[in-house]
C-alpha positions in Angstrom: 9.7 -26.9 -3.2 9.9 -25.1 0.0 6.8 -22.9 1.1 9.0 -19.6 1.1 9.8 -20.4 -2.9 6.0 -21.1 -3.4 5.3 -17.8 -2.7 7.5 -15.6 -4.4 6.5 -18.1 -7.8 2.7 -16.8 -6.8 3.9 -13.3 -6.1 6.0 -13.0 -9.2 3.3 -15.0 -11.7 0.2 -13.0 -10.2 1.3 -9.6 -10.6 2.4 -10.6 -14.3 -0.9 -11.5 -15.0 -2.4 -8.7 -12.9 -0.1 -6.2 -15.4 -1.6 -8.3 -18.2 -4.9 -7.8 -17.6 -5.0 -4.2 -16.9 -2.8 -2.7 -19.5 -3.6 -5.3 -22.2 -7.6 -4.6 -21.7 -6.6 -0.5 -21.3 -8.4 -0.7 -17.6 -8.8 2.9 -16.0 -5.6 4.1 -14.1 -4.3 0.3 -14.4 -1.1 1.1 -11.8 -3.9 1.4 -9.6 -5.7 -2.4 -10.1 -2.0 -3.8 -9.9 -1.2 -2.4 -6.8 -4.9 -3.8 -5.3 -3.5 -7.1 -6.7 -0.4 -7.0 -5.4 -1.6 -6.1 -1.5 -4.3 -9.3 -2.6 -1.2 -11.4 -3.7 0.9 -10.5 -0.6 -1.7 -12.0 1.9 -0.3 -14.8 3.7 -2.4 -18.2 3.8 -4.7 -19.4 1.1 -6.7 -17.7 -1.5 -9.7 -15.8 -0.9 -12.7 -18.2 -1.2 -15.4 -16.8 -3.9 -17.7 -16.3 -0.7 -15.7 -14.3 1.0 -14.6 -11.7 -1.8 -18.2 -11.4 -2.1 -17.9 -10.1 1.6 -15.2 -8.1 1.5 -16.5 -6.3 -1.5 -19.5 -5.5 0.1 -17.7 -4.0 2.8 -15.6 -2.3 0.3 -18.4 -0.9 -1.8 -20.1 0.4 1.7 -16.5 2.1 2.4 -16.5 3.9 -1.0 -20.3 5.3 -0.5 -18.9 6.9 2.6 -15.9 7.9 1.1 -18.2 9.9 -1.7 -20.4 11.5 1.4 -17.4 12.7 2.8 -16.8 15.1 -0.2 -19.4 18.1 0.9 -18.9 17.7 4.1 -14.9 18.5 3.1 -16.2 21.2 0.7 -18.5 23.2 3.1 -16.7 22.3 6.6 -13.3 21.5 6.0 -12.4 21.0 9.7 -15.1 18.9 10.6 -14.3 16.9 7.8 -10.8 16.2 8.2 -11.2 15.3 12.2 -13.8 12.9 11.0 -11.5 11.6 8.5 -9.2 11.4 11.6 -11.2 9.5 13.8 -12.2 6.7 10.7 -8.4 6.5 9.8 -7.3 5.8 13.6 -10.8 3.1 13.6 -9.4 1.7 10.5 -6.0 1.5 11.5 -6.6 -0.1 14.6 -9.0 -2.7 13.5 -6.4 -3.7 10.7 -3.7 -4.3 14.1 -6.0 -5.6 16.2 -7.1 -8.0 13.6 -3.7 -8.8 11.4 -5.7 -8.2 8.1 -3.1 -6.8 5.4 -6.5 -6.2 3.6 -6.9 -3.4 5.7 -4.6 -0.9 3.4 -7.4 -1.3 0.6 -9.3 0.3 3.1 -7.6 2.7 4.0 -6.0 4.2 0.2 -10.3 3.8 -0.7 -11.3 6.2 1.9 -8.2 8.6 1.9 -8.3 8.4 -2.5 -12.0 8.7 -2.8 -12.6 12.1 -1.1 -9.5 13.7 -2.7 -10.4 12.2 -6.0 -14.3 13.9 -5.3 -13.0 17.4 -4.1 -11.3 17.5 -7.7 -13.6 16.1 -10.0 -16.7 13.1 -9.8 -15.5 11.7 -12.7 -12.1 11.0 -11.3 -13.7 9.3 -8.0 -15.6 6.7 -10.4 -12.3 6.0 -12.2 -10.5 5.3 -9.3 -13.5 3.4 -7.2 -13.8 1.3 -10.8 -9.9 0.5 -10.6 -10.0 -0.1 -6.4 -12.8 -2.6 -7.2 -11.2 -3.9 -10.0 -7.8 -4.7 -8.2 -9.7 -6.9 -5.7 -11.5 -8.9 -8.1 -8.5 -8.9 -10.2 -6.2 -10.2 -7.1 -8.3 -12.9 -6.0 -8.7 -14.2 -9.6 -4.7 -14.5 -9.9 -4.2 -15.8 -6.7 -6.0 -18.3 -7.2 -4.7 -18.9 -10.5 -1.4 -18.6 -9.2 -2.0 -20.7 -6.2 -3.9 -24.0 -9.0 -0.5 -23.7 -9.8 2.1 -23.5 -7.2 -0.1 -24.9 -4.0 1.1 -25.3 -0.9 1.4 -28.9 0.5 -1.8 -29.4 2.7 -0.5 -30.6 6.6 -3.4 -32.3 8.1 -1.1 -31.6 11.9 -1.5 -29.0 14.5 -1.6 -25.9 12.9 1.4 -23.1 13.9 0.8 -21.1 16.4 -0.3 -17.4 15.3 1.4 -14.8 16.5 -0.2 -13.0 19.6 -2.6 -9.8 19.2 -0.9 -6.8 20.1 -3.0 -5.3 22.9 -5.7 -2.7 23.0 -2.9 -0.2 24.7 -0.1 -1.1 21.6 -3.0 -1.1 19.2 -4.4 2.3 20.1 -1.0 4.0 19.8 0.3 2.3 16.7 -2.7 3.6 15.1 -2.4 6.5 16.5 1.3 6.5 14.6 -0.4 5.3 11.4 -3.4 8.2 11.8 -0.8 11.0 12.3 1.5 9.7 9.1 -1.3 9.8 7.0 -3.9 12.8 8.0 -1.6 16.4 7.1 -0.9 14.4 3.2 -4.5 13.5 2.7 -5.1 17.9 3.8 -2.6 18.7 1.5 -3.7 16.8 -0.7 -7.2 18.5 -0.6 -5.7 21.7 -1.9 -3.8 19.7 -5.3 -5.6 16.5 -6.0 -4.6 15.5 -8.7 -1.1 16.3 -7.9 -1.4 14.4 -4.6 -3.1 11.8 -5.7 0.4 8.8 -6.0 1.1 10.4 -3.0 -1.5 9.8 -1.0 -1.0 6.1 -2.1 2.0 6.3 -0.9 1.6 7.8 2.9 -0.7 5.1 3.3 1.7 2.1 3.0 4.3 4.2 5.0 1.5 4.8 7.3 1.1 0.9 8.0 4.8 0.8 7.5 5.7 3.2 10.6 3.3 1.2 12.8 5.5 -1.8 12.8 8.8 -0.1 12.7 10.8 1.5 16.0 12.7 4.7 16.0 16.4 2.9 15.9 15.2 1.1 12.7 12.6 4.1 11.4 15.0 5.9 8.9 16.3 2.5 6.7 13.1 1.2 7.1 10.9 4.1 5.6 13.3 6.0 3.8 15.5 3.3 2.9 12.3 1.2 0.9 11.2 4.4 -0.9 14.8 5.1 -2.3 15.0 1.2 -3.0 11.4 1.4 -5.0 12.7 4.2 -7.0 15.4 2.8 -7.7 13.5 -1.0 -9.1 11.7 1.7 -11.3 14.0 3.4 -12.9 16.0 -0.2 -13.4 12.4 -1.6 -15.1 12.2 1.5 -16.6 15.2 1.6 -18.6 14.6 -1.7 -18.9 11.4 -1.4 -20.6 12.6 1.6 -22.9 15.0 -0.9 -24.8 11.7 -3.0 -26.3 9.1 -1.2 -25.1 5.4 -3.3 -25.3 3.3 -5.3 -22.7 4.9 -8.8 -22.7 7.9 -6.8 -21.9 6.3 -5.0 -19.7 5.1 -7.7 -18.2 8.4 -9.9 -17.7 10.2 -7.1 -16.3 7.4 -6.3 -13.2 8.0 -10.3 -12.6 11.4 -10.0 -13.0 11.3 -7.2 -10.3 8.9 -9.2 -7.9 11.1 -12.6 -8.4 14.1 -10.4 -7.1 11.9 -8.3 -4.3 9.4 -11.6 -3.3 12.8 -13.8 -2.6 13.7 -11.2 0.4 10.2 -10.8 1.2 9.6 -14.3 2.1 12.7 -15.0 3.5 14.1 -17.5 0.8 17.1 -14.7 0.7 18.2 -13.6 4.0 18.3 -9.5 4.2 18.9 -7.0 7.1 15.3 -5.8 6.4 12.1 -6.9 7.5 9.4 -7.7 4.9 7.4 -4.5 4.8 10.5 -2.7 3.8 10.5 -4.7 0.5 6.7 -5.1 0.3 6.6 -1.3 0.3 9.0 -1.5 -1.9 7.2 -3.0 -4.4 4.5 -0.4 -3.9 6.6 2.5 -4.7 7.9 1.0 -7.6 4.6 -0.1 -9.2 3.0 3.8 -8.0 5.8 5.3 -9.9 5.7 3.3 -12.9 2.2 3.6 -13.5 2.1 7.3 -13.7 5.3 7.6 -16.2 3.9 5.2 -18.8 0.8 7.7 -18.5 3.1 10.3 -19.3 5.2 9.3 -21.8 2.0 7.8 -23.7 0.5 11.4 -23.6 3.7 12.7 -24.5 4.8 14.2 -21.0 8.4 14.6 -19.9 8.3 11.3 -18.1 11.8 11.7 -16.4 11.0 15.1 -15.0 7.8 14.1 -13.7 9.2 10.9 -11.9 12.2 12.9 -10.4 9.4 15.3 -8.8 7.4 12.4 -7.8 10.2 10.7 -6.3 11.6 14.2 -4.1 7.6 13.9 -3.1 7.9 10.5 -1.7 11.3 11.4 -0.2 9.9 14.3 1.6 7.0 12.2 2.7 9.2 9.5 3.9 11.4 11.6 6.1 8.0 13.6 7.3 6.9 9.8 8.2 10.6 9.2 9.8 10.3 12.9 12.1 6.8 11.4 13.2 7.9 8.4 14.6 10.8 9.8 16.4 9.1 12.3 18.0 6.4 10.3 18.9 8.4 7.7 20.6 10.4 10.4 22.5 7.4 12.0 23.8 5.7 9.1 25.2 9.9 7.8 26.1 9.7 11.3 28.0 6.1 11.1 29.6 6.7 7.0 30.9 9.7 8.0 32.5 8.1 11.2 34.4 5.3 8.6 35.5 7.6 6.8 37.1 9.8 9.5 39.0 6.5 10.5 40.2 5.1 7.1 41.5 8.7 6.4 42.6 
């Protein structure tokens, strides 16, 4: 079996059990823990070694205590607080570049969540910390199950070559891309939380999404993933509504990473590139979550999703309108420089 169809098997058999685990045990805002296990799941090479979790969620606890200090300072001096939310999202973006960790998105969806999630209620922000944390620990122990079972063949030879660092210069303005993306949600978001709240999930992975996209491919890329994650909900969706309970539940979320994971790894060639159906999967998985919510508290789930889904559109093409005028600024400003050393 090649690598490539390893790894969708992993993908596909993870996030089943991910789904398992946090709707059969009722886990707080479970959508939540499977998209932390599905960004876990995604990572490229071997599991994470039980050391190293214990690292990163470290780290990731120390991220979410800052995340909770950032709250007053929001309340009482909103500006100050949202330029030093600024200045950590750029740090954070650029690190996650410099440093090709996909694990950097958990970072960044804790720190942007966690302040929303304060400025509305405490309660909320030790939900969703509970169900960031939870994700993690939930990821590794599924990758690893998933990887007992489908491992890859170990090649005692040369390893590949990576991939070269961008530099400091393409760093620094890709975050820069990402920062700008992310920051006017996560204010408006301050005045709505809880409506914002899937949204701000959402601006993040179209944050990292728009830093490895250009302008000609911007639109399909960022638009064209959001409209293709709504549309893998509403198909699991409908799907789900014919027998609707958690092995079902279950099958169908694997069913939909089998079909995503085969075009994210390459085993089926696409036109896209693999963060179009990573994020993807994303949007599916945040709109699902919420409309089982709904329609287990009796909510009009179809009207809610069709409002989420304008949201995300809007965000999308606000993402889209970034990077185009980004790129023809500094387009415009290179080309000036050199008229003028000319």
């Amino acid at each position: 079996m090649a690598p490539a169809d390893k790894a969708v098997l992993r993908l596909a058999v993870g996030l089943g059990l991910a789904v398992l685990i946090a709707y059969g045990l009722a886990l707080s805002l479970p959508y939540i823990v499977c998209l932390m296990a599905m960004v876990v799941l995604c990572k490229p090479g071997p599991p994470i070694p039980p050391a190293k979790a214990v690292v990163i969620a470290l780290l990731f606890a120390g991220l979410l205590v800052m995340g909770v200090l950032m709250v007053p300072l929001l309340e009482n001096y909103a500006l100050a607080g949202v330029l030093l939310t600024g200045v950590i999202l750029y740090a954070l973006f650029f690190f996650g570049i410099r440093t090709g960790n996909p694990l950097t998105m958990i970072l960044v969806v804790a720190f942007t969540l966690i302040p929303v999630a304060g400025v509305a209620d405490q309660a909320l922000v030790t939900a969703i910390s509970v169900a960031l944390a939870v994700g993690i620990a939930v990821g590794s122990l599924v990758g690893g199950f998933s990887h007992a079972f489908f491992p890859d063949a170990q090649e005692p030879a040369a390893k590949a070559a990576k991939p070269p660092r961008p530099s400091r210069e393409t760093a620094s303005w890709i975050a820069l891309r990402g920062t700008l993306v992310v920051l006017p949600v996560f204010v408006l978001a301050l005045t709505d939380p809880s409506f914002y709240l899937a949204a701000i999930m959402k601006t993040v992975s179209l944050g990292q999404q728009a830093g490895s996209t250009d302008t000609r491919s911007a639109g399909r890329e960022l638009l064209g993933s959001t409209l293709m994650g709504a549309g893998m909900a509403l198909l699991v969706w409908f799907g789900l509504s014919l027998w609707p309970n958690l092995w079902m539940l279950m099958l169908w979320i694997m069913a939909a990473a089998l079909w995503a994971g085969a075009r994210l790894f390459r085993v089926k060639a696409t036109p896209f590139s693999p963060s179009f159906w990573s994020n993807a999967l994303i949007t599916m998985l945040i709109l699902l979550g919420p409309a089982i919510e709904d329609s287990a508290s009796g909510k009009g789930v179809l009207a809610a999703s069709a409002v989420r889904v304008c949201l995300f559109v809007g965000v999308a093409l606000y993402a889209w309108a970034t990077v185009w005028l980004l790129e023809r600024w500094r387009a415009s400003r290179s080309e000036a420089l050199f008229f003028h050393h000319s």
